[in-house]
N, C-alpha and C positions, 0 to 999 in steps of 0.2 A: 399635856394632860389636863382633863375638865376639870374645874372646882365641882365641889359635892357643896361646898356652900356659899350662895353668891354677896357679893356683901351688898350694900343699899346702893347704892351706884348703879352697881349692876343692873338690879331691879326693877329702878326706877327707869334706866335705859331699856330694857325689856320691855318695860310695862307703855314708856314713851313711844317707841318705835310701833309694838303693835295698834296705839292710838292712833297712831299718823296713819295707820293704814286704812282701819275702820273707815278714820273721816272720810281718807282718798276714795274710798269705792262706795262709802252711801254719798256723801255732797261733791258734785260734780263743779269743780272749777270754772268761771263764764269769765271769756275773754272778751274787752270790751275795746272797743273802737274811739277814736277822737274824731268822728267824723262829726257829730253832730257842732264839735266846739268848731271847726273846718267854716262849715253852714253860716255859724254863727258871726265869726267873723269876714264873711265875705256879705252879708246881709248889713252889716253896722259900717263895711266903707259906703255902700248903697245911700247916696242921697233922700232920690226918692224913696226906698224903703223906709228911711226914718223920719221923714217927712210925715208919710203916710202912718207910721207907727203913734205920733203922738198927736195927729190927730184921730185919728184911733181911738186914745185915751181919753182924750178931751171929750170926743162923742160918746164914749160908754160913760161917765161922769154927767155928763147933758140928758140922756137915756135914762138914766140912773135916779136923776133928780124927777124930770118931768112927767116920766112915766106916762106916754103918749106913743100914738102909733107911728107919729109921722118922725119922732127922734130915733125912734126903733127901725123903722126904716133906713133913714140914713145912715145911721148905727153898723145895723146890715149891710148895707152897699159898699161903703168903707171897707169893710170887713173883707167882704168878697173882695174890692182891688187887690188888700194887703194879702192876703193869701195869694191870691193871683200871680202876685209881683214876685212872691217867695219862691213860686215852683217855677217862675222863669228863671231865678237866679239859678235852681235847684240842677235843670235841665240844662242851662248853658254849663256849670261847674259839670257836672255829669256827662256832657258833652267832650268837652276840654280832657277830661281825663281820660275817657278812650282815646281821644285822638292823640295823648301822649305815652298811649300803655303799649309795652312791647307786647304782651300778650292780651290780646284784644277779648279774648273767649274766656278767659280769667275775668279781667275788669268789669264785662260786662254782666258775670254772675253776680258779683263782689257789688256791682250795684242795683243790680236785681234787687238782692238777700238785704242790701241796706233798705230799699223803698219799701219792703217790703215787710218791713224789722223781725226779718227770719233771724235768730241767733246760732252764733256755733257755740258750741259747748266743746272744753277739751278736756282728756281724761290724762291722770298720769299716770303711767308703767307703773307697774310693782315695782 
């Protein structure tokens, strides 16, 4: 038989539940990937990438001071390698990993949607 009167427990769990619902259907849950930490440490065993990274540093600090075209330059160029070096790592890992996915037409979306930083979004059931 239903109570005609709920006590505060009750209520409160009534009042809690239909919250939980609200949230679930207006803010949609983002699931989030470890890929970029993946990157990150396959870039910091990289020699040369970190070579390249603090002088990098060192030249935006020189750029920074001088305030000239021809540090700025250099500045640049640096730059362009370090970049450069990052999407070779980016492409060989991205490589490597089709070449170990049982499903190939999967993995290849999967790193599509990463280069591309498409997100998914997941909803929960009622």
């Amino acid at each position: 038989m239903e109570r005609l009167n709920p006590t505060a427990k009750d209520a409160f769990d009534k009042f809690w539940d239909r919250l939980l619902e609200i949230l679930d259907t207006t803010y949609r849950i983002k699931t989030v990937t470890k890929l970029k930490r993946n990157l990150k440490k396959h870039i910091n065993k990289n020699q040369e990438i970190r070579e390249l990274k603090c002088k990098l540093d060192a030249l935006a600090v020189i750029r920074d001071v001088r305030k000239d075209e021809d540090s700025r330059r250099v500045y640049l160029t640096c730059k362009h390698l370090y970049k450069k070096k990052i999407l070779e790592v980016k492409r060989r890992l991205n490589s490597i990993k089709m070449n170990k996915a049982g499903n190939k037409n999967k993995t290849i979306w999967e790193v599509i949607n990463k280069e591309t930083n498409v997100q998914r979004w997941e909803f929960r059931p009622r």
